[in-house]
N, C-alpha and C positions, 0 to 999 in steps of 0.2 A: 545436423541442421534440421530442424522441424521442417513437416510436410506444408506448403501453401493451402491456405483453404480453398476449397473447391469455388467454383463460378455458382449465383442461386438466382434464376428467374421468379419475377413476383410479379402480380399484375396493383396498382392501387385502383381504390373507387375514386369516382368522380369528389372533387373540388380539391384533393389533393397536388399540390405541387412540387416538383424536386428542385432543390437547393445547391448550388456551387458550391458552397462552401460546406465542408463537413468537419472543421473545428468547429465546436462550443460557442466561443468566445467571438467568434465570425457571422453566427445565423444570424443574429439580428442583424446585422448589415446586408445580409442575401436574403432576408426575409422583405425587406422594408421596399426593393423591386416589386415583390409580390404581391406583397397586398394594397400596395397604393394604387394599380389600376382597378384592383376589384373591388377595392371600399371608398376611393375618395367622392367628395360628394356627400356621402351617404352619412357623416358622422360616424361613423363606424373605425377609420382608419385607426383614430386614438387608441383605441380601448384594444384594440384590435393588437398594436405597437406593443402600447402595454403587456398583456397578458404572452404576447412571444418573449417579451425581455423577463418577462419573471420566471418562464420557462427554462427561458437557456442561463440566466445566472443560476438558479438551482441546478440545472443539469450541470455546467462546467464543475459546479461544487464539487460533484458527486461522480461525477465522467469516470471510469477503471478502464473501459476496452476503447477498439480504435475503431470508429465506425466507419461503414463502408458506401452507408449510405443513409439522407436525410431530405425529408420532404415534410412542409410545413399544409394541413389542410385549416380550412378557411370553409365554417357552413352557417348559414343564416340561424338565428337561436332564439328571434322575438322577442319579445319584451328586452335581452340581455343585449340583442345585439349581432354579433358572431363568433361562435362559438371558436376556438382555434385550437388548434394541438398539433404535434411534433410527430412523424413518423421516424424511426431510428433503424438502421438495421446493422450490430456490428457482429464478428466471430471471434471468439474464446477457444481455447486449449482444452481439453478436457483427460480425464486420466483414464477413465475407464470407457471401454469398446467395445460394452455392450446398447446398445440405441436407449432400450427400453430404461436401463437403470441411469442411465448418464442425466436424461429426463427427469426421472425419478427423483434423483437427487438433486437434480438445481429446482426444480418445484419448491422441495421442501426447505432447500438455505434459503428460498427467497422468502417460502413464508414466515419462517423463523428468523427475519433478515433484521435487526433493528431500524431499518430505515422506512419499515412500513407500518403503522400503526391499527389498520385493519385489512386484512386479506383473505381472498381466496381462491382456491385451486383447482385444478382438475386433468386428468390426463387424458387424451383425444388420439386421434388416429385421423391423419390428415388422408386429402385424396388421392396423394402420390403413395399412400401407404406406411409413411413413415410415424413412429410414435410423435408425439409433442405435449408440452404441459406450457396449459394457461394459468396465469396467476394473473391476479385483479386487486385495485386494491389504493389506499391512500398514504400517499407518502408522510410521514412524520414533520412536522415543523419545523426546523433548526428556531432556535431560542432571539428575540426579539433582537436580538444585538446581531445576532449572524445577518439577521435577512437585512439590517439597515447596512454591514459591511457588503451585503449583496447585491444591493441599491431595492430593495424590496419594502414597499408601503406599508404600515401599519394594517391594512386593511385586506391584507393575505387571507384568502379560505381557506389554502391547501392546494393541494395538486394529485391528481388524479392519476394513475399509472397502468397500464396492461402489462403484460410482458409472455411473449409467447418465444419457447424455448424449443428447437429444433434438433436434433444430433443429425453431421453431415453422414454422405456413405464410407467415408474413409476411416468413421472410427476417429478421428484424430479433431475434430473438433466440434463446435455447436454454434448453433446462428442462432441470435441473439437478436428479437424482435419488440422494441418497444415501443407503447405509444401512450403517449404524454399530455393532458391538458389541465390549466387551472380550472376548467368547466368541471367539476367535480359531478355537478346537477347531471351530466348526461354519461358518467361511466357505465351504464349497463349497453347503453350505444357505441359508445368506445368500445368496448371489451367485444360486440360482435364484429365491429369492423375490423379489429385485430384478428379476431379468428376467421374473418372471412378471407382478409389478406393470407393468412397462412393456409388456406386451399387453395392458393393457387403458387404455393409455393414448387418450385422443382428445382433439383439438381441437375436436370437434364436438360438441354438447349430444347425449347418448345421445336414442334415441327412445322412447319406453314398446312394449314389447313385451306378449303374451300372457303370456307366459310369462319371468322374468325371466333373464338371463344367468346361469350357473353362478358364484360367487366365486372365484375363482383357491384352492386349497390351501396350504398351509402347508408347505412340503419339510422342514422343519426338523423336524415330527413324525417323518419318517422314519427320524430318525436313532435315535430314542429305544424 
């Protein structure tokens, strides 16, 4: 009988929100709570709808592991509007038990992965100590006819992806960190706030301090 994956504390940045539902096929109906009290009014709810459900029809397409956890963030983008994307967190099996290679290795299937059309990569050493590899990058189109059986507009950019790859301490699996948006325009801000999420990553149950840990930021403000 395979070993259960360990328990992983994460802290998110501000405007992110967590999601009841962690099928696919469900977030846009536990998304559409979310963002109607933070965009309506504003013209924003639409486009807003929008770019979640082009999100999660590609992801259902594409979905392999069982995720464990999902939260939709929601940040102002100007001129566009608001920017939206998908936080994911699911754990995979892995065959080898060494940290560093296990890493190693899923970096490079993802850059080699057909499903990404440009990528890149790099291997990090988180604050808890443990290895990790970022990979960045634009997901590949499926062909005019897919995205219409996906209910996807003609007027598709692309989709945007992070994916930050963790080995648990048990040796026996890996947490699987992805984050998602059709804002393609802001992936170098996406791509820090995934790696900022993953410093605060632990295996260990945090301990109550005096004083509580600062919340990692939001880089994507930055832009705007």
């Amino acid at each position: 009988m395979p070993t259960p994956a360990p328990p992983l504390w994460f802290r998110l940045p501000p405007g992110y929100h967590s999601l009841d539902a962690l099928d696919l096929p469900l977030i846009e109906r536990s998304a559409s709570p979310v963002l109607t009290p933070l965009l309506e009014g504003t013209g924003l709810l639409g486009p807003a709808l929008r770019d979640t459900r082009t999100l999660t029809n590609l992801l259902a397409a594409m979905w392999t592991s069982e995720t464990a956890h999902m939260s939709i963030g929601v940040h102002p983008d100007g001129e566009h509007g608001a920017s939206v994307s998908l936080f994911s967190l699911s754990m995979a099996g892995i065959a080898s038990r060494t940290a560093g290679l296990a890493v190693a290795q899923c970096a490079l299937a993802q850059m080699n992965s057909p499903l990404w059309s440009e990528s890149t990569g790099r291997l990090l050493t988180l604050s808890s100590g443990l290895p990790a590899a970022l990979v960045a990058g634009t997901l590949v189109s499926p062909p005019d006819e897919s995205l219409e059986e996906l209910g996807i507009t003609a007027d598709f950019e692309g989709v945007f992806q992070a994916r930050l790859t963790i080995p648990c301490p048990t040796g026996e699996h890996i947490a699987v960190a992805d984050l998602t948006s059709a804002a393609v325009r802001n992936s170098e801000a996406y791509t820090s706030i995934l790696e900022g999420i993953g410093q605060t990553m632990s295996f260990s149950e945090p301990v109550e301090t005096p004083e509580p840990a600062p919340r990692p930021t939001s880089r994507i403000r930055d832009l705007f």
